[in-house]
N, C-alpha and C positions, 0 to 999 in steps of 0.2 A: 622237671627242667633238666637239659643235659648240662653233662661236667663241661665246664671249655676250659682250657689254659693254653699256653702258648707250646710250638714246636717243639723247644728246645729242652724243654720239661717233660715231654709224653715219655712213656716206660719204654724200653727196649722192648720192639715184635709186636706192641700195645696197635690194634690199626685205629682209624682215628681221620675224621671229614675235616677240611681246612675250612672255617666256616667265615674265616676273617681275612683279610691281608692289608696291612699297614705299609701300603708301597712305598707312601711319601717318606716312611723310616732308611729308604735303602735307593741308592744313586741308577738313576732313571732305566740305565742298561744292564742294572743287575736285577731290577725286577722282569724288566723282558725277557733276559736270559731264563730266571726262573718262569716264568710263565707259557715260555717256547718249550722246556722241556718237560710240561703240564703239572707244576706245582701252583696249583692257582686254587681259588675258591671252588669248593665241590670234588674238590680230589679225593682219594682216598690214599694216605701213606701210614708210612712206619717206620720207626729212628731203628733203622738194622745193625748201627754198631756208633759208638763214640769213641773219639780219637782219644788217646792216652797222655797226650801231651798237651799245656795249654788249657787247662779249664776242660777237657771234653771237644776240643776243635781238633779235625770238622765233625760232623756227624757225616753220615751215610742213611738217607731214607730212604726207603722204596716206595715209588709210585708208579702205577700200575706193576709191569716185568722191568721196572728200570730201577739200577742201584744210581742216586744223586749223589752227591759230596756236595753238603751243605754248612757253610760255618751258622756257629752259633749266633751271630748277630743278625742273619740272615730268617734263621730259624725263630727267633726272637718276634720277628715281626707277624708270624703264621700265628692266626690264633685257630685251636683245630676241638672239636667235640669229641669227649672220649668214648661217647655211647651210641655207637657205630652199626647198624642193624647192614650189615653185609649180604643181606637173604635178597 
């Protein structure tokens, strides 16, 4: 069975399938927002860097060649599988 935890937990550079998303957690236009710029279920990203201030806020994932700026409560709500078979 694979690992799943949430976004906001995955390792740095870790890649990793969004295998959940808890949109009703997050206000109607911020999940669209995320979803227009393809963080949705079946993605493939990775937390490319955490901010220094604030808990770790924002992150920065990469999905597909694109760097996101994602807060952590946002991230919170992606639930993503750690065992990623990229082949």
């Amino acid at each position: 069975m694979p690992d799943v935890t949430t976004l906001d937990t995955l390792p740095l550079d870790r890649p990793a399938r969004i295998v959940a998303a808890d949109w009703a957690a997050l206000a109607g236009d911020e999940a669209a927002r995320l979803q227009s710029l393809g963080v949705d279920v079946g993605a493939i990203v990775a937390v490319a860097h955490r901010g220094v201030f604030a808990g770790g806020d924002p992150l920065a994932i990469s999905v597909g060649r694109m760097t996101v700026a994602l807060r952590r409560v946002h991230a919170r709500a992606l639930h993503v599988e750690l065992s990623v078979d990229l082949a």
